[in-house]
C-alpha positions as CSV (number, residue, x, y, z in Angstrom):
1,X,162.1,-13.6,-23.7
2,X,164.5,-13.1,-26.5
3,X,164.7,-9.7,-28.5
4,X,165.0,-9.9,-31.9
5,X,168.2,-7.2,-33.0
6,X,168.9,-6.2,-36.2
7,X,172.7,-5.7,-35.3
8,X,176.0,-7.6,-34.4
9,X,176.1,-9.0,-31.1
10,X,178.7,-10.9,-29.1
11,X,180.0,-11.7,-25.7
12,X,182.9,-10.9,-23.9
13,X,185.0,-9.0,-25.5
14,X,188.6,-7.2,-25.5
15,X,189.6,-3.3,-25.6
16,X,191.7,-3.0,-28.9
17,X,194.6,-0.1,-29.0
18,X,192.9,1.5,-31.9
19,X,189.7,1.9,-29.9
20,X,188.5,5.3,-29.1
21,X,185.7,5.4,-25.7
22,X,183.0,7.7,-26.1
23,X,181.3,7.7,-23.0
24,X,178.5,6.9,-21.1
25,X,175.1,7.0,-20.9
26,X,173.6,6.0,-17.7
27,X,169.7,4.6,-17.2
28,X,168.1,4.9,-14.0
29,X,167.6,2.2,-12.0
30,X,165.4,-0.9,-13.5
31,X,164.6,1.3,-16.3
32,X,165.9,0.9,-20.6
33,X,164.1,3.9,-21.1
34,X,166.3,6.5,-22.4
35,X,166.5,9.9,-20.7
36,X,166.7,13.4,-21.3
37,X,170.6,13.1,-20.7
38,X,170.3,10.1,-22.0
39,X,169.7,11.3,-25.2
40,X,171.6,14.8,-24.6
41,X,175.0,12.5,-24.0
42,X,174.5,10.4,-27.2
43,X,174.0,13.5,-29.1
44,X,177.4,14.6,-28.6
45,X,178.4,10.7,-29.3
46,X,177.3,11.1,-32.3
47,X,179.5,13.9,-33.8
48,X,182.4,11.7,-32.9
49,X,180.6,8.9,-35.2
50,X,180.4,10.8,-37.7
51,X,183.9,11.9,-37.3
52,X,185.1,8.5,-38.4
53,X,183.0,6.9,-40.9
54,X,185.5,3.9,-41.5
55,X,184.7,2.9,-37.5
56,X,182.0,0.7,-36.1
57,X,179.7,1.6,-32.7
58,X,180.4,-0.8,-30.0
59,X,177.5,-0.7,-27.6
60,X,178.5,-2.5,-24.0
61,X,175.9,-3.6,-21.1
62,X,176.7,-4.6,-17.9
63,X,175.2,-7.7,-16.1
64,X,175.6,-8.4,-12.4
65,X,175.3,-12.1,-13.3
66,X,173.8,-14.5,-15.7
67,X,169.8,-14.0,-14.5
68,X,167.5,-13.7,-16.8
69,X,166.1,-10.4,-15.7
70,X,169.4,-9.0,-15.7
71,X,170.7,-9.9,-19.5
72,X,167.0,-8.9,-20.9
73,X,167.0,-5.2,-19.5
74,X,170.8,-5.5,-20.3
75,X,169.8,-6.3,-24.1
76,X,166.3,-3.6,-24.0
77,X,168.8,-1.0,-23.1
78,X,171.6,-1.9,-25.2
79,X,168.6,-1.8,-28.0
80,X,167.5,2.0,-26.7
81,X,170.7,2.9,-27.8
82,X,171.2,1.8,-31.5
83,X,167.8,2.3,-31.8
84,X,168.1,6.4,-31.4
85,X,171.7,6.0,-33.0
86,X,170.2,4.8,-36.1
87,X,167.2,7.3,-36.2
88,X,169.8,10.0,-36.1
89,X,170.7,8.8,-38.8
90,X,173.8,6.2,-38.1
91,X,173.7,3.2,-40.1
92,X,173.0,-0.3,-38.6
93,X,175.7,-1.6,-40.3
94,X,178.0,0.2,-38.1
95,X,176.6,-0.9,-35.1
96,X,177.6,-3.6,-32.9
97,X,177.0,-4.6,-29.4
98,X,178.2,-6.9,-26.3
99,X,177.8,-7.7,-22.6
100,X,180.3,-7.8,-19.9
101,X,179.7,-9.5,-16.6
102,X,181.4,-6.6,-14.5
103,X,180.7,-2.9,-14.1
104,X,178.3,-0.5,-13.2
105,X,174.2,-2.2,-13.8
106,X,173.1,1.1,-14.9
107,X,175.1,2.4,-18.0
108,X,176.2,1.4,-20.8
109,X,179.6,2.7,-22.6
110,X,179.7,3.7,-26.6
111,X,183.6,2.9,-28.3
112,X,184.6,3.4,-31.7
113,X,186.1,0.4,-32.6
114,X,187.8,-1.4,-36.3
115,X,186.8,-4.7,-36.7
């Protein structure tokens, strides 16, 4: 099944010096639903976004491995996120997103980044 996203999206990618880590916001198990702290952590996220207007989102999932399963709840949560970013008002063009093959399944970490 592939999700149509109306945002940047790439692979792999490399921590940059003049990156600045939000945080986490953690899904439960098997779920892309977001929370009530879910929604409660971006909230103070977006503050910091707002803080730097010049910056871009960078919204990273974790995958186990390559399975399909894993990369589509991988990309629905990673879509959870921008999704509620941009209804509170944060622009699309802004927002960016990627997938690393290590870490925790059940988060995914927010950075201000400069392209």
């Amino acid at each position: 099944m592939l999700l149509s996203l109306p945002f940047a999206t790439f692979g792999q990618d490399n921590d940059r010096l003049s990156d600045i880590k939000l945080g986490t916001v953690w899904f439960k198990s098997k779920s892309a639903n977001l929370t009530k702290v879910a929604k409660a952590t971006l909230n103070t996220f977006i503050r910091q976004i707002q803080d730097h207007p010049t910056m871009h989102v960078q919204v990273i999932s974790f995958n186990k491995d390559l399975c399909d399963r894993c990369g589509v709840r991988s990309l629905k949560r990673v879509k959870a996120v921008l999704t509620y970013l941009s209804k509170q008002g944060i622009s699309y063009d802004r927002l960016l997103s990627s997938n690393r093959l290590e870490g925790e399944l059940n988060k995914v970490d927010l950075v201000l980044t400069s392209l």
